[in-house]
N, C-alpha and C positions, 0 to 999 in steps of 0.2 A: 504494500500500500504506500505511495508516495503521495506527498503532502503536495497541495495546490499552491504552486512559490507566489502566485499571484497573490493569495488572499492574506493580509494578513492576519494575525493569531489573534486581534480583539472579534474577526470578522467570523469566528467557527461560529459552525451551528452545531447543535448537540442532534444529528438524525441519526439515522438507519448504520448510517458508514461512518460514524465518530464513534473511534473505540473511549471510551470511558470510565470510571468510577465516582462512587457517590461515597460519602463517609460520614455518617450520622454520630452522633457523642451519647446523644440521648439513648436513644435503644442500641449502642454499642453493635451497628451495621457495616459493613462496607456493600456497597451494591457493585453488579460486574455486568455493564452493560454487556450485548448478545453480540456487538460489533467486536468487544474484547476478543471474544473468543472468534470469532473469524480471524483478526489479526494474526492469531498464534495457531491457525488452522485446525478449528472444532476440534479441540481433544476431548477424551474422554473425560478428563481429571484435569483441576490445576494442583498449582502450589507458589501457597503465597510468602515471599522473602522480603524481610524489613531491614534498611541498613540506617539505625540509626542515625552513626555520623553524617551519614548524605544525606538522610531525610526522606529516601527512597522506594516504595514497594516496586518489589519486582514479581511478576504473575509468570512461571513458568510453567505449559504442556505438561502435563502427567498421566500417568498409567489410573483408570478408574481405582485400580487395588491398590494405590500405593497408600502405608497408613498416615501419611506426613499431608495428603492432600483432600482434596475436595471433590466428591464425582459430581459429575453433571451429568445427571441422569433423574427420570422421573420429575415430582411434583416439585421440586425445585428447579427443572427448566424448561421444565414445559410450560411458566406463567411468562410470557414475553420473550421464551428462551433468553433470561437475563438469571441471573445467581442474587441470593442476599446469603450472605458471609456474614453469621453471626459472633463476634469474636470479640468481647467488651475487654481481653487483654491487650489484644493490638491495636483496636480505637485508642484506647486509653494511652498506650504506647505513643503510639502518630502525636496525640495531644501534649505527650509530654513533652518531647521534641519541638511543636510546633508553635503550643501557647495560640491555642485558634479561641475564637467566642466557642461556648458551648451552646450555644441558643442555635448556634448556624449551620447548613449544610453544607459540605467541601467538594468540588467537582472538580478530581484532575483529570487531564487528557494524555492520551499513554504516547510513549513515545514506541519506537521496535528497532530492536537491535537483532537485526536479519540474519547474522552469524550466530548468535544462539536460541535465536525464536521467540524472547522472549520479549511481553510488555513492562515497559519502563514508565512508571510514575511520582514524579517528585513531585513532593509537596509543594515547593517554593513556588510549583505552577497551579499552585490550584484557585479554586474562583468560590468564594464563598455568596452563598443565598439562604435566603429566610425558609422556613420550612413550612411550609402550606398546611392550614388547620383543615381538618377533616377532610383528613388526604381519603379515606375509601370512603366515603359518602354514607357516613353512618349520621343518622339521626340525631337531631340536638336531644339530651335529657328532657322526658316528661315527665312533669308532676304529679300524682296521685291524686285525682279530684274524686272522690265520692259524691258518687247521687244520693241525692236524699232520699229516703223510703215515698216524698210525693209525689215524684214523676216518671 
């Protein structure tokens, strides 16, 4: 996948062909957009590597059975073929390192490094947003009104 030299990097849109991540503090998520894994050519499994000092996750291809990684398979990718990566040590981690808001969502754009397959995300690229209230469209709370025995 080669980068559009024309456009530049304020001008990305987040679509179908922007590989990505999302990285939530609150619910301790990393999300792995579906473009991710085309990038690194549908594997079965990934495996996700944090380098501190750099500030870096790297998402490298794995084997479904490997016990270090994550399958992609079934009801986990079959909702948008997209990943949530529930992992409230390595959010936590990223935070510490990074001193983000915790109110905010982080969206980096992966970089690839085509000699080892793998997606590259530093943090220092990432783009913070507000987190949208009643994200699945569930119901505001309703009150408990009793009818009276007269009507």
């Amino acid at each position: 996948m080669k980068p559009d030299s024309n456009l530049p990097d304020s001008e990305l849109i987040y679509g179908n062909d922007c590989p990505y991540i999302d990285i939530l503090w609150e619910s301790g998520k990393i999300f792995v957009s579906n473009a991710t894994f085309r990038l690194i050519g549908n594997p079965s499994g990934i495996r996700l590597l944090w380098n501190a000092a750099k500030s870096t996750l790297i998402i490298e291809p794995t084997d479904i059975n490997d016990p270090n990684g994550f399958p992609i398979i079934g009801q986990m990718y079959a909702k948008n073929g997209s990943l949530f990566i529930s992992s409230f040590t390595l959010v936590h981690e990223i935070w510490a390192t990074t001193d983000w808001d915790k109110s905010l969502r982080f969206r980096i754009v992966a970089k690839y490094n085509e000699s080892s397959n793998v997606a590259i995300f530093e943090m220092k690229n990432a783009v913070a947003s507000e987190i949208p209230k009643n994200t699945y469209g569930r119901r505001q709370k309703r009150t408990n009104l009793k009818k009276s025995d007269n009507e």
